[in-house]
C-alpha positions in Angstrom: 7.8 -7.9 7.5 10.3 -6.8 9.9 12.9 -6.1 7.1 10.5 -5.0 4.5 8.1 -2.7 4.9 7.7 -2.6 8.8 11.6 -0.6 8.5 9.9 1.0 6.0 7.8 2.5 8.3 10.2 2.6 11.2 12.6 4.9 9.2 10.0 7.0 8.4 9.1 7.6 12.2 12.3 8.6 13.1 12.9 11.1 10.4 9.5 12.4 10.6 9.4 12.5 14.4 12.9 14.7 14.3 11.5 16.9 11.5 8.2 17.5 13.1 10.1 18.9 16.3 12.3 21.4 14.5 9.5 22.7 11.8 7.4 23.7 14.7 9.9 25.4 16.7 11.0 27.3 13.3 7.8 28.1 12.1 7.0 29.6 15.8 10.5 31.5 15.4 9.7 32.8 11.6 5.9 33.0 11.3 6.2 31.5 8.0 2.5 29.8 7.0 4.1 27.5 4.5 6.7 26.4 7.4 3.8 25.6 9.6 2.2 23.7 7.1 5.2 21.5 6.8 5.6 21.2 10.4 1.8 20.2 10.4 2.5 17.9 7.6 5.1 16.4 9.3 3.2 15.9 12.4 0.3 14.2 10.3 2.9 11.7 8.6 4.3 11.0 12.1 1.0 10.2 13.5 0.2 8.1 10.2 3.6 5.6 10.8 2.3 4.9 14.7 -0.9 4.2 13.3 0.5 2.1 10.2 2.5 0.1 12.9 -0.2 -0.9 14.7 -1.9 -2.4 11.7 1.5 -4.4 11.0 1.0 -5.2 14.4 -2.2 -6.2 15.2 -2.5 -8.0 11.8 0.1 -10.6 13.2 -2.5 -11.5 15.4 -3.1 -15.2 15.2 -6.7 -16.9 14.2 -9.5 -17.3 16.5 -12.9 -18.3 16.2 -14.6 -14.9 15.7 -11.9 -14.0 12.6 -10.7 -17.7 11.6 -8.8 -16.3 8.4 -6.5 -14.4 10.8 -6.3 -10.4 10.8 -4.3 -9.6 7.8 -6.8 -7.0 6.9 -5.8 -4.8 9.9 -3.2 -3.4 7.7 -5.6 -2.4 5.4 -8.0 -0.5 7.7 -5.5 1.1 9.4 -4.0 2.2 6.1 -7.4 3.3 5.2 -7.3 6.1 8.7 -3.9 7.3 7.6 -5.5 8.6 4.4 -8.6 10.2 6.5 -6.2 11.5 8.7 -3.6 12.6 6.1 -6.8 14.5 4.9 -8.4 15.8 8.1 -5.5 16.9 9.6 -3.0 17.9 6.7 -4.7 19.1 3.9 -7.4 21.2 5.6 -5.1 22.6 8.4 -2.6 23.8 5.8 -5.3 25.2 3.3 -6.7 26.9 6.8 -3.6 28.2 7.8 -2.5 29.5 4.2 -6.5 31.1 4.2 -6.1 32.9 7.7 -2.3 34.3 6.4 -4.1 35.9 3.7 -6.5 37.8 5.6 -4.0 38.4 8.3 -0.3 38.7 6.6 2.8 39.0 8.5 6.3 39.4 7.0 8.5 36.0 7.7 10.7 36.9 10.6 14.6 34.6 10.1 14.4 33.6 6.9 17.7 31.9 6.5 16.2 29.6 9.4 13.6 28.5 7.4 15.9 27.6 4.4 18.4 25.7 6.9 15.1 23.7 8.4 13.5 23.4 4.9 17.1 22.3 3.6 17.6 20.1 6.7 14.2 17.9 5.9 15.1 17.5 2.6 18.0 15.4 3.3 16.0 13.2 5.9 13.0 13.0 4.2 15.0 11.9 0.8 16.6 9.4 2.8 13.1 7.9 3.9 11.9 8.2 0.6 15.3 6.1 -0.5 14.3 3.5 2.1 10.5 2.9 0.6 11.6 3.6 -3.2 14.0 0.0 -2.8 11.8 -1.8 -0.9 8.8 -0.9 -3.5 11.4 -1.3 -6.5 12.2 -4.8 -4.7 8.9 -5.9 -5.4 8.2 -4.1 -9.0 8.3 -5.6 -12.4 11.2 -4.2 -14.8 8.8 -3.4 -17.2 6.5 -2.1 -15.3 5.8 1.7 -14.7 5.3 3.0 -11.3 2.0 4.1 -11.6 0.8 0.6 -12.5 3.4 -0.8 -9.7 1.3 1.3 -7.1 -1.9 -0.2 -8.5 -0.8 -3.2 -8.5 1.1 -3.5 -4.9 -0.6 -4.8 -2.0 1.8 -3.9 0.7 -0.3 -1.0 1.6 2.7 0.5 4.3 5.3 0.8 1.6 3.0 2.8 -0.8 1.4 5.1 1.8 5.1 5.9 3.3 6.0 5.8 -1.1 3.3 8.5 -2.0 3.9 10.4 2.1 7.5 10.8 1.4 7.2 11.5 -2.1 4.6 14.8 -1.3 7.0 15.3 1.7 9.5 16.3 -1.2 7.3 18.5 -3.2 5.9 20.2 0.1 9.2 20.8 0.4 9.8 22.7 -2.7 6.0 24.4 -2.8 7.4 25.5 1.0 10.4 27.1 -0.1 9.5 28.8 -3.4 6.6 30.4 -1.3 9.0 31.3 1.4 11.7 33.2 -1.7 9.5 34.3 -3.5 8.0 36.1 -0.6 11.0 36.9 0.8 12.0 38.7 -3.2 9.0 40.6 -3.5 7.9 41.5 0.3 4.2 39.8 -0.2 3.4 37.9 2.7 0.7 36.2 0.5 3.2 34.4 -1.4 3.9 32.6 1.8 0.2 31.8 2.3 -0.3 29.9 -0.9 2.8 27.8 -0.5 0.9 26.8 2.6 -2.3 26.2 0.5 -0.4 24.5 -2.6 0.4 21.9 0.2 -3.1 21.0 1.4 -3.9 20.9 -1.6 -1.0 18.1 -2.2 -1.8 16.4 0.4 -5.6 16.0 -0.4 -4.8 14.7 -3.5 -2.7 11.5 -2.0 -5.2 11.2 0.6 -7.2 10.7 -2.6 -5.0 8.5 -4.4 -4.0 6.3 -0.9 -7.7 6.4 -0.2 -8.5 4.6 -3.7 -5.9 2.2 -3.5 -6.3 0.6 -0.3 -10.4 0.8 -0.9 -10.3 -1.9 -3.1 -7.9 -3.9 -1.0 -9.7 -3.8 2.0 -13.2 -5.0 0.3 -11.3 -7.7 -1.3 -8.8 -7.9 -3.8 -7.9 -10.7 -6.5 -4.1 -11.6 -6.8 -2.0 -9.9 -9.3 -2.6 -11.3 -12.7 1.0 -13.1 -12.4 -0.1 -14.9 -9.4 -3.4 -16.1 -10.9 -1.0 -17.6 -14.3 1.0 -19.2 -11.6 -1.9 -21.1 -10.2 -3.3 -21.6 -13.4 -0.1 -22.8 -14.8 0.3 -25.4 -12.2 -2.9 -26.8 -11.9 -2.4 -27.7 -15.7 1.0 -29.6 -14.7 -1.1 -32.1 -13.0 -2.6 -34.9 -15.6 -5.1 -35.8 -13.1 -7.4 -32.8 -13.7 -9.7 -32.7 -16.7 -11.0 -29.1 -16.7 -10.4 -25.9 -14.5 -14.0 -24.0 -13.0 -14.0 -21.3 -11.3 -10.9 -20.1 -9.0 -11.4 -17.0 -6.7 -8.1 -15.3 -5.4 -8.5 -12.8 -2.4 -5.6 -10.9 -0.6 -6.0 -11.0 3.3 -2.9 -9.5 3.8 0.2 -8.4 1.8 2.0 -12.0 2.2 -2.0 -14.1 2.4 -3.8 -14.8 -0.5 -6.4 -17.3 0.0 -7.4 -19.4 -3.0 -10.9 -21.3 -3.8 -11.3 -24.1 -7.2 -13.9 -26.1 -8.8 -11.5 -28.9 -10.3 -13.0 -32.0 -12.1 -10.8 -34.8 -11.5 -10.4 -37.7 -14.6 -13.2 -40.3 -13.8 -12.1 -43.9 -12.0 -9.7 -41.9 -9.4 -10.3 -43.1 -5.5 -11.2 -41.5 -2.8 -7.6 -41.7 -1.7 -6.1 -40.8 -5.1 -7.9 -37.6 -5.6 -7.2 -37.0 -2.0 -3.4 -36.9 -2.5 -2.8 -35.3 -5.9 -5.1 -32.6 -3.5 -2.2 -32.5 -1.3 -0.1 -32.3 -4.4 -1.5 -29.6 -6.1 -1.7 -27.7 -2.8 2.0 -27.5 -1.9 2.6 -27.3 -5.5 1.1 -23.9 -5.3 2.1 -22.4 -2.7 5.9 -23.5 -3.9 4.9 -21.6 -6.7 3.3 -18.4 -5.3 4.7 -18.5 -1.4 2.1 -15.7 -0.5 -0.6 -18.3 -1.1 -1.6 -19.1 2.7 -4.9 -21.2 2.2 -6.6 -23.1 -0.4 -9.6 -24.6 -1.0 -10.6 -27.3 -3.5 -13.8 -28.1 -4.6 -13.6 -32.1 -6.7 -17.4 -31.8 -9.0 -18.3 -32.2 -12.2 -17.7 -28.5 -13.6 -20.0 -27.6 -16.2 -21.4 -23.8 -17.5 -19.3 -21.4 -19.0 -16.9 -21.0 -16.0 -15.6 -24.8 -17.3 -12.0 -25.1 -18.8 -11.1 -28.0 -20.3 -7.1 -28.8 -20.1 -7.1 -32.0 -21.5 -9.1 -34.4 -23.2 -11.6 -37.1 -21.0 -9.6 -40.1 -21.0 -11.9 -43.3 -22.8 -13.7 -45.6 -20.1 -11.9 -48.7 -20.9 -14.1 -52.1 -22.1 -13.7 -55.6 -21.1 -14.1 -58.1 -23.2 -16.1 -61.0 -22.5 
């Protein structure tokens, strides 16, 4: 991951770091709400890469005896506090600040400050965007959409820094228009509900990163093109008679652990079913390289999980 979506992340520390600095120093200067939302929003999505970094790294972690499948699902939990904290601390401090500018207005003091800062973060923030939309885009489906892409994706740290930089962008916006529009008409309450327009932004992708990474972190299958994969190459072997069940289950981004029920033709060896074991094995994981462990159950399959593949090859009959 260190040249997918750990720079990902890293790029979106820097630029986030920088921005957070300068949107709190302007927002003191101009006593613009909405600017103090976006330097609170800033400082949230700074706080949210350390954190996502520490899931990348803690989920390198090798296996031990109290987590033998490794700890892959770090990423996940820790992707799971960014969208608490991307709640917590940017949605309800912004819609608190934008509250407390209503019942208290003040005019915006340097105003073409604000527009050089707000202008300023657009360009960094863009460029962070430009960094997760090709690393996300590397991994998407032509024909995909990229609502569906973001379903589907199980690199959580590209989508949450995806969806941070994306509302980074429209807070941008929300920040300004409150910021002219106040500036036009001399309402400081303009100001205040650019402010709340953000948390409200920013509670709805706390939403959306929330649901995603839920599922993950309880257990998520493969993508339906992996599972074909598998499928697919288990049939290539002529040795198996029928598919039962298989369970898929991402442990990380890159780790899918995989679990069959395959019956075997009948008069194979110990040894023989042993091998084409080893075969099918690193046939899959040539196929679909995230596939990190598998395990094969050789029974008789029966019940309505049973697919046949091919036909039960005649016991052949000696003649006397």
């Amino acid at each position: 991951m260190k040249y997918g979506s750990q720079k990902v992340v890293l790029t979106a520390l820097v630029g986030n770091f920088t921005i957070t600095l300068i949107k709190f120093a302007v927002a003191l200067l101009s006593m613009s709400s909405a600017m103090l939302a976006e330097a609170i929003h800033s400082l949230a999505d700074t706080g949210n890469q350390i954190l996502l970094l520490v899931g990348i790294r803690r989920s390198k972690k090798p296996p031990d005896e109290l987590h033998p499948f490794g700890y892959g699902p770090e990423q996940y939990f820790w992707s799971f506090v960014v969208a608490i904290m991307l709640f917590f601390i940017g949605a309800i401090v912004s819609l608190y600040e934008g509250i407390h500018k209503i019942q208290n207005p003040q005019p915006i003091e340097r105003a073409w400050l604000v527009y050089l800062i707000l202008a300023i973060s657009f360009l960094l923030d863009g460029f962070a965007l430009l960094v997760a939309w090709r690393e996300f885009n590397r991994t998407r489906r032509q024909d995909e959409g990229i609502f569906m892409a973001v379903r589907r994706s199980k690199d959580t740290n590209v989508v949450v820094c995806l969806l941070e930089d994306s509302a980074a962008l429209v807070g941008l916006s929300l920040a300004f228009l409150g910021v002219v529009i106040s500036e036009l008409t001399g309402i400081a309450a303009f100001d205040a509900i650019g402010s709340m327009a953000i948390g409200v932004l920013l509670a709805a992708v706390a939403f959306v990163l929330a649901r995603e990474v839920k599922d993950l972190l309880i257990g998520e299958a493969a993508s339906p093109a992996n599972r074909k994969a598998i499928y697919e190459t288990i049939r290539k072997f002529d040795q198996v008679q029928a598919i039962g069940q298989v369970l898929t289950m991402h442990l990380a981004p890159k780790k899918i652990l995989v679990t069959m029920d395959l019956e075997f033709e009948d008069g194979l060896s110990t040894d023989e079913i042993e091998n084409v074991i080893d075969g099918l094995e690193e046939a899959i994981k040539k196929r679909v390289p995230a596939v990190d462990r598998i395990f094969i159950e050789a029974e008789k399959v029966l019940g309505a999980n049973r697919m046949a593949i091919r036909p039960a090859k005649p016991k052949s009959t000696k003649k006397d």
